[in-house]
N, C-alpha and C positions, 0 to 999 in steps of 0.2 A: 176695733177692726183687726181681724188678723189674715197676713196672707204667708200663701205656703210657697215652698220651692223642693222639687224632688230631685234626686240624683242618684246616680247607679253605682254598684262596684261588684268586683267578683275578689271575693276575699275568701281566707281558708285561715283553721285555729281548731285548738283541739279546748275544748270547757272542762276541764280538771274537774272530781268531785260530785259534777254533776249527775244524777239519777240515770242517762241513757249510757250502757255500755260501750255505741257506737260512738257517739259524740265525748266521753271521757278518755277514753282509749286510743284514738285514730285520729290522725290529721284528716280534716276534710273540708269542703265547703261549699257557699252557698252563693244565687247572686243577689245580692244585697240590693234596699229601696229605701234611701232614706230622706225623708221629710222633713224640714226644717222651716218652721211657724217665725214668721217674725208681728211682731205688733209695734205702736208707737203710739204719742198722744194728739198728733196732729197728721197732718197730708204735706207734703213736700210741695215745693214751686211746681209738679207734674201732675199735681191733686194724686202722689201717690205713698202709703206709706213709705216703701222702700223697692227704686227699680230693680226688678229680677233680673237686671243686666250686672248691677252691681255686683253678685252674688255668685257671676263666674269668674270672680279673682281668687282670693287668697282664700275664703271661705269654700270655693270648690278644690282647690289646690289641699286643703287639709281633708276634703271627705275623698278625695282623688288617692291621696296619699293609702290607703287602703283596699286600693282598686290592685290586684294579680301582687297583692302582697300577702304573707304570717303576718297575723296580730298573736304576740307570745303573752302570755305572763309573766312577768320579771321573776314570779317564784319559781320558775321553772330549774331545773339541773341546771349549774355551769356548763356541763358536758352539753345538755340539750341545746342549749342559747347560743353555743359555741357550732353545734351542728347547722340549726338553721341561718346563721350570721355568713359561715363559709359556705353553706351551698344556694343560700339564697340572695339574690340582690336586694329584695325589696321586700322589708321587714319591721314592723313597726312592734317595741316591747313597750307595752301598759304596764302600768301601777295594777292592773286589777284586771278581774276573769274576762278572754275576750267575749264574753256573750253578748248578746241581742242587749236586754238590759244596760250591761257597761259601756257597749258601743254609745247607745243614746247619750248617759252620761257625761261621758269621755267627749264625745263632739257639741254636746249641749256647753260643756265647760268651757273646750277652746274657742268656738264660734263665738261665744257671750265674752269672751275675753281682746277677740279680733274684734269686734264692733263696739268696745269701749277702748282701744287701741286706735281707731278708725276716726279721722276728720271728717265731716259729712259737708258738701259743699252745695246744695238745692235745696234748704232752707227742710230740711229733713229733723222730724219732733227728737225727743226721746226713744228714738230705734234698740227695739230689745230682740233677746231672742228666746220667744213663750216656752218651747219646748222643741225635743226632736224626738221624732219617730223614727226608727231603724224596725224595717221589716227583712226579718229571717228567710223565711219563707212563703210564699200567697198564704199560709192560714193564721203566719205570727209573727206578733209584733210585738217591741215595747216602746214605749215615750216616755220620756224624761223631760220634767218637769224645772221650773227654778228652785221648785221648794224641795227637788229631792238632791242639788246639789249639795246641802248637807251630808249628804251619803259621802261623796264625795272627796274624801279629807287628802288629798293629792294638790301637788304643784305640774306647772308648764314641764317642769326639769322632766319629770317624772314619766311623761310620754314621751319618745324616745326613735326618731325616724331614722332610717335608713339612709345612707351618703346618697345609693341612686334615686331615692325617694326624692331627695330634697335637690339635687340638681336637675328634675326633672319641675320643680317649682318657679312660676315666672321670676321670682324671686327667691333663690338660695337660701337669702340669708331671713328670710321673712319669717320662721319660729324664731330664730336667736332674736330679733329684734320686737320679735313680740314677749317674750321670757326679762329683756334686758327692759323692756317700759314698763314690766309689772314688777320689778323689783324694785324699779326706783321710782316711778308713777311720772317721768319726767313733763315736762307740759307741752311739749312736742309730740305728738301721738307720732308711730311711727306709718300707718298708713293714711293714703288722702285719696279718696276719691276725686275724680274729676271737676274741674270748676266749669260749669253751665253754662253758656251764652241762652239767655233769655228772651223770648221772643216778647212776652207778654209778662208785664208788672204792675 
């Protein structure tokens, strides 16, 4: 069984290299839909894979973080990165091109990384996350899968938020501490979802 969760943003990025003049050449942007599948191998204490209540924490706080923000490419000019750093607040630099494609990627990676990071406490299976959809625009899309994370060959370090970005996150400090349990795997996850009072067992 798989269920989905959608969420919005209004992001802007210029796609280096890429075939369209407009979108190689010129900052610009779009308002972003993106989809995020989760599955599992059983039903929680709610008969549900995973409540979509859950899913407006730190998991919307990272797809958030790209809402009236630059997504740069770290290849970009010093000079460039040094432009948008001073005139923008809210600025997030990838490892990799920000397009449609890398977006899915890129959020398929850290999602899948916060929900092995995550305590689950409602008697919640094997919660994964199948893939994400990032739509461009109503006619396009792409979805990333677990099997194209191989593409992938990037660390946490590697994405790269903004100071206002991340003070606007219920938790500041919630990437360092997701970055600090995947270096060391320590056995304290660093997020926990709530503990349940149960009506029925």
């Amino acid at each position: 069984m798989i269920i989905r969760k959608q969420f919005k943003f209004e992001g802007a990025h210029i796609v280096r290299d890429c075939s369209s003049d407009r979108c190689k050449k010129s900052i610009h942007g779009h308002s972003y839909v993106v989809e995020v599948f989760l599955t599992s191998n059983k039903l929680d204490y709610g008969h549900m894979i995973y409540d979509f209540g859950l899913t407006k924490g730190t998991i919307k706080d990272v797809i958030d973080s790209f809402d009236h923000a630059y997504a740069m490419w770290d290849k970009e000019s010093d000079a460039f990165k040094s432009f948008i750093k001073s005139n923008s607040d809210r600025y997030v630099q990838m490892p990799v091109s920000p397009s449609a494609e890398c977006f899915a990627l890129t959020l398929l990676f850290i999602i899948d990384k916060i929900l092995g990071a995550t305590h689950f406490n409602n008697g919640e299976g094997d919660v994964g996350v199948q893939s994400v959809r990032v739509h461009e625009t109503e006619t396009g899309y792409a979805e990333a899968f677990q099997d194209d994370l191989r593409w992938f060959n990037h660390t946490l370090e590697e994405v790269i938020f903004s100071q206002a970005i991340k003070d606007e996150w219920k938790d500041p400090m919630m990437y360092d501490k997701l970055i600090d349990y995947n270096k060391d795997k320590k056995s304290i996850k660093p997020f926990e979802n709530p503990i349940i009072e149960r009506k029925f067992k």
